[in-house]
C-alpha positions as CSV (number, residue, x, y, z in Angstrom):
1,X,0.0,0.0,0.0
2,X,1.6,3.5,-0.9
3,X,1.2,6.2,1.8
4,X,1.0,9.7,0.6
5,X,1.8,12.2,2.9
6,X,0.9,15.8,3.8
7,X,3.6,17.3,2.3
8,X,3.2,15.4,-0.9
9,X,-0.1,16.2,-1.9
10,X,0.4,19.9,-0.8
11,X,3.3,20.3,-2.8
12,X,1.0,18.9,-6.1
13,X,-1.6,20.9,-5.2
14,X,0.5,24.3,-5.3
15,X,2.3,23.2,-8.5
16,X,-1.2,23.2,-10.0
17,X,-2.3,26.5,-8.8
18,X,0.1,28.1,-10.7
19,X,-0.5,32.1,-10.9
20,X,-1.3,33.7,-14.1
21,X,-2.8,37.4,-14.8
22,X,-6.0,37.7,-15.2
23,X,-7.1,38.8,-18.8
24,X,-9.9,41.3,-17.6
25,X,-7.4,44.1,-16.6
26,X,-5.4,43.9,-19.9
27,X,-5.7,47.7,-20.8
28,X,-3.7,48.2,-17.5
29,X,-0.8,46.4,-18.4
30,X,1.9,48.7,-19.2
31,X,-0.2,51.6,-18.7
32,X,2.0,53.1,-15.8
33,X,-1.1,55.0,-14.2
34,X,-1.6,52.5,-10.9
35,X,-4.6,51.1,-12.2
36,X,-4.8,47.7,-12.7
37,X,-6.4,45.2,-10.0
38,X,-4.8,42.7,-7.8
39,X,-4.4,39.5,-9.8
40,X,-4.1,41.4,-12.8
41,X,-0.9,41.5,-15.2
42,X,2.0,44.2,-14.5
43,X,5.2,45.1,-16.5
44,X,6.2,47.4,-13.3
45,X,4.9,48.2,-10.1
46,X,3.6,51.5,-11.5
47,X,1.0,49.3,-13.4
48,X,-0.6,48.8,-9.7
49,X,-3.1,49.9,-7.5
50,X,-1.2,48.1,-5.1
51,X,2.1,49.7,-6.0
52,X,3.1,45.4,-6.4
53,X,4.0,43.9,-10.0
54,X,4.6,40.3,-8.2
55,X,7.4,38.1,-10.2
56,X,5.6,35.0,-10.9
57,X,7.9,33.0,-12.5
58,X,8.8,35.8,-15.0
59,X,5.1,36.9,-15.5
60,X,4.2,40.2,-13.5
61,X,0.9,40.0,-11.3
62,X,-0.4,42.7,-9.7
63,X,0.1,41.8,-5.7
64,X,-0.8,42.9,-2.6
65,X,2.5,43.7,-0.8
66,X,1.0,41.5,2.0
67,X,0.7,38.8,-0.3
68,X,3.9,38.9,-2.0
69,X,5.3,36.0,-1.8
70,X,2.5,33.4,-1.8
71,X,1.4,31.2,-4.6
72,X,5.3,30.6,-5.8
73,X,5.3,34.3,-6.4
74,X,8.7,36.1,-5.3
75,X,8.3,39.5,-4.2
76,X,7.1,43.2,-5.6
77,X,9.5,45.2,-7.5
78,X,9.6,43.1,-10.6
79,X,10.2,44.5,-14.1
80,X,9.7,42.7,-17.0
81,X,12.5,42.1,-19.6
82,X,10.3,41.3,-22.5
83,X,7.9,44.1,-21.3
84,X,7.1,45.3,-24.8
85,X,6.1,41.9,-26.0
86,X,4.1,41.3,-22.6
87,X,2.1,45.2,-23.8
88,X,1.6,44.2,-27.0
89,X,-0.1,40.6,-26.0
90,X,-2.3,42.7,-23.9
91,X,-3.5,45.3,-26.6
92,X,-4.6,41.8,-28.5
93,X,-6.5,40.4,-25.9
94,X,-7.9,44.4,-25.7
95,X,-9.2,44.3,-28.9
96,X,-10.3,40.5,-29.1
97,X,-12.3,41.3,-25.8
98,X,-13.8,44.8,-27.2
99,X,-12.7,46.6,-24.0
């Protein structure tokens, strides 16, 4: 019989919870103007209401500071290198979601 324990099953469970921006703030992204919404994507922390673009796993996600490091995420103060290509993706899903 295999035993699973605790720390097994946790440590799926997080793996599978991976976080990713939600799309609904995309005409924040890059923006500058502290508007987009925790959970939202972020190039800088300027992009935040929060003042916290969260590195998760080189995709920025609007954070609150509290929250910072949770969910595999690894701190405020990120800045992302391919930010350009990260604003343009956004302007698509902009105009493929008509707002």
């Amino acid at each position: 019989m295999v035993r699973v324990t605790l720390a097994t099953v946790l440590a799926f469970a997080v793996a599978a919870m991976a976080i990713t921006p939600n799309n609904a703030g995309a005409k924040n992204v890059g923006n500058g103007q502290g508007k987009q919404f925790i959970t939202g994507g972020c190039v800088a922390d300027a992009d935040c209401e929060s003042t916290c673009c969260a590195n998760a796993s080189g995709v920025g996600v609007c954070s609150a500071v509290a929250a910072q490091f949770q969910n595999g995420k690894s701190g405020c103060k990120f800045v992302d290198p391919n930010a350009a290509a990260t604003i343009a993706a956004a302007k698509a899903q902009v105009a493929k979601q008509g707002f």
